[in-house]
N, C-alpha and C positions, 0 to 999 in steps of 0.2 A: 287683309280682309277687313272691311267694316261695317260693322251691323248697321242694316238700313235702319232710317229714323221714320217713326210712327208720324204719321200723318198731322196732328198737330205741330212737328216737327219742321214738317216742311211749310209750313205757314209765314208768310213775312208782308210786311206792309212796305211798299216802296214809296218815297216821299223825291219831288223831285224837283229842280232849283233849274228854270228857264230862262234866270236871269245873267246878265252879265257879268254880275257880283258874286264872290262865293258870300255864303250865309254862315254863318256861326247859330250854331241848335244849342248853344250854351244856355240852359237858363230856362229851354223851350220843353212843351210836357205834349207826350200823345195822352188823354184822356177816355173813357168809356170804355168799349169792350176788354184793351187793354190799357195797362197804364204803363208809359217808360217818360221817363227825368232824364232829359237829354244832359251828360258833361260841359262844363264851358271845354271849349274850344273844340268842340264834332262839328266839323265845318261840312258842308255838302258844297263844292266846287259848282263853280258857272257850268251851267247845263250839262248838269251831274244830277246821281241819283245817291239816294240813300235805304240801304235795306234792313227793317228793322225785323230781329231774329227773336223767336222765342226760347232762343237760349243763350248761353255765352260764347260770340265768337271767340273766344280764345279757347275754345274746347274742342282741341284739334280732331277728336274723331267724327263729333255731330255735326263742327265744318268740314269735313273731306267728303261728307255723306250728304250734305247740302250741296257741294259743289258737285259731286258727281251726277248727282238725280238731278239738276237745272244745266251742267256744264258748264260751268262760269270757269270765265279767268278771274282768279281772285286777284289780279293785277292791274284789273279795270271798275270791277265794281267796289264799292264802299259797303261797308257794315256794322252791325251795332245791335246790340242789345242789352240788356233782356225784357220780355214780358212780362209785368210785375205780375200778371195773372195768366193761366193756363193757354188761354187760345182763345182766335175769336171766333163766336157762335157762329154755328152753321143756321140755324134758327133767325139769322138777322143779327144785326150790332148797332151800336151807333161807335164812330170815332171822331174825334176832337183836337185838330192841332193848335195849340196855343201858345203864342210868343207873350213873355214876360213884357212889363210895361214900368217904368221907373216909378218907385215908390213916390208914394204922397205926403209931402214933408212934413202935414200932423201925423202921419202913422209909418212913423220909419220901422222899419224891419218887414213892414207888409208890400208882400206883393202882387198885383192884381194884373191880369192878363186877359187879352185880346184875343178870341178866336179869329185864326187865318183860315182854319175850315174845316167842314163838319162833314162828314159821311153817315149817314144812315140806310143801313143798307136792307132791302126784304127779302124773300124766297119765294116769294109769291107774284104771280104776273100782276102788275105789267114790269117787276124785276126777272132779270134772266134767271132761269129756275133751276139751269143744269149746273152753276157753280155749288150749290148749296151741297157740299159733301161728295160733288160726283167728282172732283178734280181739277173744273175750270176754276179761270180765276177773274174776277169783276175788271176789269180797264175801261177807266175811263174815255173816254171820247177825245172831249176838249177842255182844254185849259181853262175854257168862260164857261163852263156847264157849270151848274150849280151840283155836289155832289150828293145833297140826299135827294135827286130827283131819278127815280128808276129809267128816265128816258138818254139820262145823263152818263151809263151804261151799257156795256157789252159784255159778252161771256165770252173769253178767249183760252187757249193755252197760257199754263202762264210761263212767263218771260221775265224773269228778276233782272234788274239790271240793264234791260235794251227797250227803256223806252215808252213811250214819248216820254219824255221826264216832263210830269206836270202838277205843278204847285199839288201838296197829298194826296199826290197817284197812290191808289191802294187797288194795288194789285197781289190780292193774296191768297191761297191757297185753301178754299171753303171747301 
C-alpha cells in the first residue's frame, strides 16, 4: 500500500536537452518559484529529459506514488530533486534556468551566471487557465518559443518524461 501524495507532490518541472551532447547540470541553479542547485555531475543525456521533484527521489514510497500516478518506467526517465521551497504557485510563477559562467580573475570565488531561460507563467487569458490547480499541466510548444509568452503555451495532460524534450520544458503539475 502507498499513501497517495498531496498534489504539491506531484508537481515536477521537466527540463530537456535536444542536443546531441549530454549536458552536465553541475553547477546549474533553477531559480524563482522554486529554487534547486543542480550536483556536479547530473548529466541530462542527448535528447533526454530531466525531471525535477519536490521531494527526494530517494524517498522510496513518495517515488513509487509518483511513478504509479504518471506510470513511468523509472528505467527511462531521469530524476532529481529537491524543491528548495514548497511548490510552484498556482497563482503564476516565474522560473529561471541558469548555467554558471567562469569566474572573473579579479573576483575569484565569485560566480556569475547566464540565463538559458525564463518562464513566467499567468492564470489568466491569454494563459491557458485550466492548468492553474485544475490538474493540467503547461507544455510548451516549440523549442524557439520564447517561454514567458502565454502564446508560447498549451494546457495538456501531463506527461513527465515523454516529451518533446525541449531546452526548460516545464511541464508541471498546477
Amino acid at each position: 500500500y502507498q499513501d497517495p501524495l498531496d498534489v504539491a507532490e506531484l508537481e515536477y518541472i521537466e527540463i530537456g536537452n535536444l542536443s546531441s551532447e549530454d549536458v552536465d547540470l553541475g553547477g546549474w541553479r533553477l531559480r524563482g518559484g522554486v529554487d534547486v542547485d543542480f550536483p556536479t555531475g547530473h548529466v541530462v543525456r542527448a535528447f533526454d529529459a530531466l525531471l525535477v521533484l519536490p521531494f527526494d527521489p530517494s524517498d522510496t514510497n513518495a517515488m513509487a506514488a509518483f511513478v504509479l500516478a504518471y506510470g513511468l518506467d523509472t528505467n527511462t526517465v531521469s530524476y532529481t530533486g529537491t524543491f528548495a521551497s514548497d511548490r510552484l504557485s498556482n497563482e503564476g510563477d516565474e522560473l529561471r534556468l541558469m548555467r554558471p559562467q567562469a569566474s572573473p580573475v579579479d573576483e575569484p570565488g565569485f560566480t556569475p551566471y547566464s540565463v538559458e531561460d525564463t518562464v513566467v507563467y499567468g492564470v489568466e487569458a491569454p494563459w491557458p487557465v485550466s492548468p492553474a490547480g485544475g490538474g493540467l499541466s503547461l507544455h510548451r510548444l516549440g523549442r524557439d518559443l520564447f517561454g514567458s509568452f502565454a502564446l508560447s503555451w498549451q494546457a495538456a495532460t501531463p506527461s513527465p518524461g515523454s516529451g518533446p524534450f525541449l531546452p526548460a520544458h516545464v511541464d508541471a503539475w498546477l
